[in-house]
VEXLUMBA-641924 format. One line per field, with one value per residue (C-alpha): x negated, y negated, z; residue number from 1. Coordinates in steps of 0.02 Angstrom, whole numbers, plus 32768, in hexadecimal, padded with zeros to 4 digits. Layout:
# residues N
X	(X  ...);
Y	(Y  ...);
Z	(Z  ...);
num	(NUM  ...);
//
This chain:
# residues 307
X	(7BA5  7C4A  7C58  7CAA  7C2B  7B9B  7C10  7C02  7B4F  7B2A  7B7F  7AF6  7B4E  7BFE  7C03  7C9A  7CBD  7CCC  7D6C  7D7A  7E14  7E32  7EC4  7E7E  7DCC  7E41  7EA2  7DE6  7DA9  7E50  7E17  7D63  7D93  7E03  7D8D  7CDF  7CEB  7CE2  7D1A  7C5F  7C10  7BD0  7B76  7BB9  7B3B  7B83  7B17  7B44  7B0F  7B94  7C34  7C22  7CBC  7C84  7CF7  7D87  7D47  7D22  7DC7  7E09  7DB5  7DC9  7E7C  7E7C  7DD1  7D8A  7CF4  7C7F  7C5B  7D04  7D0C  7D72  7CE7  7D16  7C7D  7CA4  7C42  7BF6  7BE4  7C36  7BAB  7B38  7BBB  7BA8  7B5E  7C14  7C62  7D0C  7DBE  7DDA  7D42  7D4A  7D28  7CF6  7C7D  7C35  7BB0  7B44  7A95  7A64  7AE3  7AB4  79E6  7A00  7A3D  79E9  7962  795F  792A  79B4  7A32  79E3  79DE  7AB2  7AD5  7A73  7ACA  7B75  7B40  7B1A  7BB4  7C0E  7C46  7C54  7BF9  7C01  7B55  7B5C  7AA9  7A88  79D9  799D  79AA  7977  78BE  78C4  794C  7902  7992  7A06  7AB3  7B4D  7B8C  7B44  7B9C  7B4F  7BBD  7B84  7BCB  7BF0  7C24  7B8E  7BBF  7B51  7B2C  7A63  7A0A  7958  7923  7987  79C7  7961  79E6  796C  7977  7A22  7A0E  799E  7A25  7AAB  7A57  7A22  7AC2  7B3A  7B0A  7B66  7C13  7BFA  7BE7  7C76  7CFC  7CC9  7CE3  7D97  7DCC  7D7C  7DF7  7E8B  7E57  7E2E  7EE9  7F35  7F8D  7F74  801A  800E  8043  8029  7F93  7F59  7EA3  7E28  7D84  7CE4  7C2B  7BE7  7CA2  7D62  7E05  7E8D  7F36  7FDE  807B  8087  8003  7FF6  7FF3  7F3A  7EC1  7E28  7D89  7DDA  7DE5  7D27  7CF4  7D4F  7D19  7C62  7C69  7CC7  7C0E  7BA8  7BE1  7B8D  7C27  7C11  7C72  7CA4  7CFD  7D93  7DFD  7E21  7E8F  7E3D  7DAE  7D78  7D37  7CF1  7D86  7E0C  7E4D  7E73  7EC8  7E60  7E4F  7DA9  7D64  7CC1  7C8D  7C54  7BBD  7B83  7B9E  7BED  7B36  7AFE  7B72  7B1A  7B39  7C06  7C5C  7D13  7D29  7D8B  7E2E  7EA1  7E8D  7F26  7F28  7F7C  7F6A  7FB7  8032  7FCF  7F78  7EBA  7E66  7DAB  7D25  7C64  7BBD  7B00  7AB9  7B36  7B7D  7B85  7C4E  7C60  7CF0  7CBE  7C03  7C24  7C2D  7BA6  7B35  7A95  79F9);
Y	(1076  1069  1045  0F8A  0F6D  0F82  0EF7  0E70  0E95  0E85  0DC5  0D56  0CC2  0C5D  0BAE  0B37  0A77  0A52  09E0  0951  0962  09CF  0A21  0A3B  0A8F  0B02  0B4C  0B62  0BAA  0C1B  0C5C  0C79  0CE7  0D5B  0D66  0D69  0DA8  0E52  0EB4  0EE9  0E35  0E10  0D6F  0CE9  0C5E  0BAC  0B12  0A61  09B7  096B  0938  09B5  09FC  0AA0  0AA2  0A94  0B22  0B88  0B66  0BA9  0C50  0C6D  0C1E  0BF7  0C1C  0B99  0B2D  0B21  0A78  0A43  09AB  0957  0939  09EE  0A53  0AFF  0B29  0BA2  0BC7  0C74  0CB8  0CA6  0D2A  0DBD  0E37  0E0D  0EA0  0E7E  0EA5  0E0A  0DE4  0D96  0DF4  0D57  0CE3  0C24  0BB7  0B28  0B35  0A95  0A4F  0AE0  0ADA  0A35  0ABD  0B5D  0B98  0BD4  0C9F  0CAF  0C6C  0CE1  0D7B  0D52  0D57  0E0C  0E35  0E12  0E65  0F03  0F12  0EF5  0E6E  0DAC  0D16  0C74  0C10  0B57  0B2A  0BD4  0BAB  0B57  0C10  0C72  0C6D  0CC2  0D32  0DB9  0DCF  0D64  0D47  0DCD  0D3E  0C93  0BEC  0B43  0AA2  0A1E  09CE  0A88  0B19  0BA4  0C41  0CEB  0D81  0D7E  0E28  0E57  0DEB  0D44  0CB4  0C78  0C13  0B83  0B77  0B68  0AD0  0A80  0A87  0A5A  09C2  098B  0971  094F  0893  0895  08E0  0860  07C6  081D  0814  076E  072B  077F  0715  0682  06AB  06B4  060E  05A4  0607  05D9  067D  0674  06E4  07AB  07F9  07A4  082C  08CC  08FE  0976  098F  0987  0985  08E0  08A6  0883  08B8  0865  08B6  0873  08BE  0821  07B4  0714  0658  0646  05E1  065F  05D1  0553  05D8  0614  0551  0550  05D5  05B1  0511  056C  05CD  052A  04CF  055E  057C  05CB  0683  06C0  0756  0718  07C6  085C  0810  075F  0737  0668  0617  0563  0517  0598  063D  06B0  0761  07E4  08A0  08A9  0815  084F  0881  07CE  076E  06FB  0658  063C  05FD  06BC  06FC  0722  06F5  06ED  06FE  0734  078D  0712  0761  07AF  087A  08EE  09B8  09F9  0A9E  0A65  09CD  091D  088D  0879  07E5  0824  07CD  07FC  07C9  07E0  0829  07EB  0875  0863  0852  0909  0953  09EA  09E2  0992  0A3C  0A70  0B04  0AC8  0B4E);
Z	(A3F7  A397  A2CA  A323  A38F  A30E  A2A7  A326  A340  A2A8  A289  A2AD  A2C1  A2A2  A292  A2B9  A2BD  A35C  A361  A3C0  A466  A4CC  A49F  A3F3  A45D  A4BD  A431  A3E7  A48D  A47A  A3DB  A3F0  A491  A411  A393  A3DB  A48F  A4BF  A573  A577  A571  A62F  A607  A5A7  A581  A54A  A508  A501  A525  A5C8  A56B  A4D4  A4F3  A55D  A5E7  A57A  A50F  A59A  A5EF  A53C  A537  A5F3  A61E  A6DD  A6FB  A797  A74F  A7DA  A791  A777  A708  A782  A7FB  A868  A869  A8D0  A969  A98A  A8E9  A8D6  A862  A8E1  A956  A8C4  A939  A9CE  A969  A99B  A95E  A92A  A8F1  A83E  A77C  A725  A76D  A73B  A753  A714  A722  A6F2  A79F  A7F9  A7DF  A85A  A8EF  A8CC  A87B  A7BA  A7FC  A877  A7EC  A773  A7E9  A825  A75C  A748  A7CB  A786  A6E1  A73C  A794  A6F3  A71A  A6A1  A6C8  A65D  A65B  A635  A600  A5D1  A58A  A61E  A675  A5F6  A604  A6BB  A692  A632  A5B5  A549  A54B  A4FB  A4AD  A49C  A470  A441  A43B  A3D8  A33B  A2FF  A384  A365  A396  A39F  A3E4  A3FC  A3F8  A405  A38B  A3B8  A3AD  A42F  A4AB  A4A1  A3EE  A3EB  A476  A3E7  A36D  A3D3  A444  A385  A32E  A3C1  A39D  A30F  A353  A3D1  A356  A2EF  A36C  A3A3  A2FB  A2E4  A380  A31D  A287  A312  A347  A2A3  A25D  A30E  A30E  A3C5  A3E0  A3C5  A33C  A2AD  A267  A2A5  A2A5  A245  A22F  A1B7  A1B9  A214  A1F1  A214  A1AF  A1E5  A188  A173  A10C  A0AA  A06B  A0D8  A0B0  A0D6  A07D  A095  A063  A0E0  A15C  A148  A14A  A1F3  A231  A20C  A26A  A2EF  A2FA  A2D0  A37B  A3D0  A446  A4F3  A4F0  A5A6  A5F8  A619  A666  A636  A5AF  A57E  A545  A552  A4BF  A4D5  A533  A4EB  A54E  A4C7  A4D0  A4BA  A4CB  A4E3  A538  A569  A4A5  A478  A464  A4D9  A45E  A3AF  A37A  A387  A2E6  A240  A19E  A1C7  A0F6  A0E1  A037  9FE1  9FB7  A00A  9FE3  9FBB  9FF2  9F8A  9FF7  A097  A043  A096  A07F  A0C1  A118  A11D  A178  A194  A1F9  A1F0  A144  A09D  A03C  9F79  9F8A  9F49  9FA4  9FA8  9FF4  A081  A0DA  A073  A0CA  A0F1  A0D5);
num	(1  2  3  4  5  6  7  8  9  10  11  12  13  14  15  16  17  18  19  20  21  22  23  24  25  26  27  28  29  30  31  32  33  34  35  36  37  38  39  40  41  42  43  44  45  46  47  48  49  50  51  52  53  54  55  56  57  58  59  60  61  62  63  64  65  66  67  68  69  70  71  72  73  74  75  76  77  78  79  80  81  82  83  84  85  86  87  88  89  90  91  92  93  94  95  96  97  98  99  100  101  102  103  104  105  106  107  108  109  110  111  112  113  114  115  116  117  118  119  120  121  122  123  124  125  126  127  128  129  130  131  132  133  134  135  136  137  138  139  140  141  142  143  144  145  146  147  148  149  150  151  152  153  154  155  156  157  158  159  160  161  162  163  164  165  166  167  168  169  170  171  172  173  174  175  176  177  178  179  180  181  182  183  184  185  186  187  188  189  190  191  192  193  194  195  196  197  198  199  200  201  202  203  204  205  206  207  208  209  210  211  212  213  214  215  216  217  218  219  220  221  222  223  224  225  226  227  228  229  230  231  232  233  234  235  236  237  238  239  240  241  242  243  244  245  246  247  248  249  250  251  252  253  254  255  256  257  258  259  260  261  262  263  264  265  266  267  268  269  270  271  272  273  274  275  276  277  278  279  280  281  282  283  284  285  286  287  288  289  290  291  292  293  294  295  296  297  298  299  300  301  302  303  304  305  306  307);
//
């Protein structure tokens, strides 16, 4: 084994916010392909609750790749990992498949035996629902991503991660990227900055940045107050599209419409920090909002890693 190859064995695990969009989960799923993936990876195992963002990711690390469960309601049949042994010239290198859609056609061996099979003829298969397969497969992933409020990635080895304790972690906390995002359209909406443009995005633990180049206008204890009766009325939150998401009686743009709760009444302990926050690194103004357990208001630990 090369000097490079020991390396990436040997990192256990990355961790990423996973942002909210999905132009901002491509360029991620763009990254994580150059940094993590290697030629010799055959199985690919992603984890994520529906709407976490792992088609988009996928489509980043794996640029026109066909999703056999293809978000817009096209699911491929037959499905082609199911033809591995039609050795053909055109017979595909890179292969994908949801077992948690597919266990309602075929059963959990045959799936496990066509992805062994891809493995030994060197070639890639993605796994959606990875740990779902895992107990029949007899081995775990090359690489293994979880998508939940943070992007886990690792390469498991003899003695783990176990793929269904990264489902744990993931199905766990994806409740509060869900209430987060919901409650950054509730800021759009009490601000009435309905039109694009105005902020762009970032991220932080069970939280929103929103950044501008010069500090806004805003009355930031009004806007909480709003914004917390906004979650008070317990407002119905819909799919809209692929581009809108429906709150109450209001169609909202949004790039990721299906990352939401189900109702306003669902978000925790909503508190903006009240002032407006400069970087001094990067030259803008911060707007930063958070959910679910109350930080002490120290900039600095809101990332803090947890032990």
């Amino acid at each position: 084994m090369s000097y490079s190859k020991r390396m990436q064995e040997n990192n256990l695990y990355s961790v990423y916010l996973a942002p909210r969009g999905r132009v901002r989960m491509v360029d991620l799923g763009m990254q994580i392909a150059q940094q993590y993936l290697s030629p010799f990876d055959h199985i690919i195992g992603v984890i994520g609750d529906a709407g976490s963002g792992k088609s988009m990711l996928i489509r980043g690390m794996f640029p026109g790749l066909d999703l056999t469960n293809d978000d817009g309601g096209v699911n491929i049949r037959p499905l082609p990992l199911l033809d591995i042994h039609e050795k053909t010239f055109y017979s595909p290198h890179t292969y994908h498949v949801d077992i948690q859609f597919e266990a309602g056609f075929t059963p959990l061996y045959e799936l496990a035996q066509a992805v062994l099979e891809v493995a030994k003829q060197e070639k890639r298969v993605i796994v959606e629902h990875f740990e779902m397969l895992f107990p029949i497969l007899g081995r775990n992933a090359d690489l293994l991503i979880g998508v939940g409020e943070e992007i886990l990635i690792t390469r498991p080895n003899l003695f783990g991660p176990d793929p269904r304790n990264i489902a744990e972690l993931v199905y766990k906390s994806i409740r509060y990227r869900k209430m987060t995002h919901t409650v950054e359209d509730l800021c759009i909406l009490a601000l009435g900055w309905m039109e694009k443009g105005r902020e762009r995005r970032a991220d932080v633990r069970h939280g929103f940045i929103f950044e501008f180049d010069e500090k806004p206008d805003v009355n930031l204890e009004k806007l909480e107050a709003d914004v917390l009766e906004l979650i008070a009325q317990d407002l119905p939150v819909s799919y809209g599209d692929k581009t809108h998401v429906i709150i109450g009686e209001t169609k909202m743009e949004c790039q990721a419409p299906r990352m939401h709760v189900k109702s306003t009444g669902e978000i925790e302990n909503f508190s903006i920090v009240k002032k407006f926050i400069y970087d001094a690194k990067w030259g803008h103004y911060m707007l930063i909002g958070q959910v679910g357990k109350r930080h002490t208001g120290i900039l600095n630990s809101f990332n803090k890693i947890e032990i």
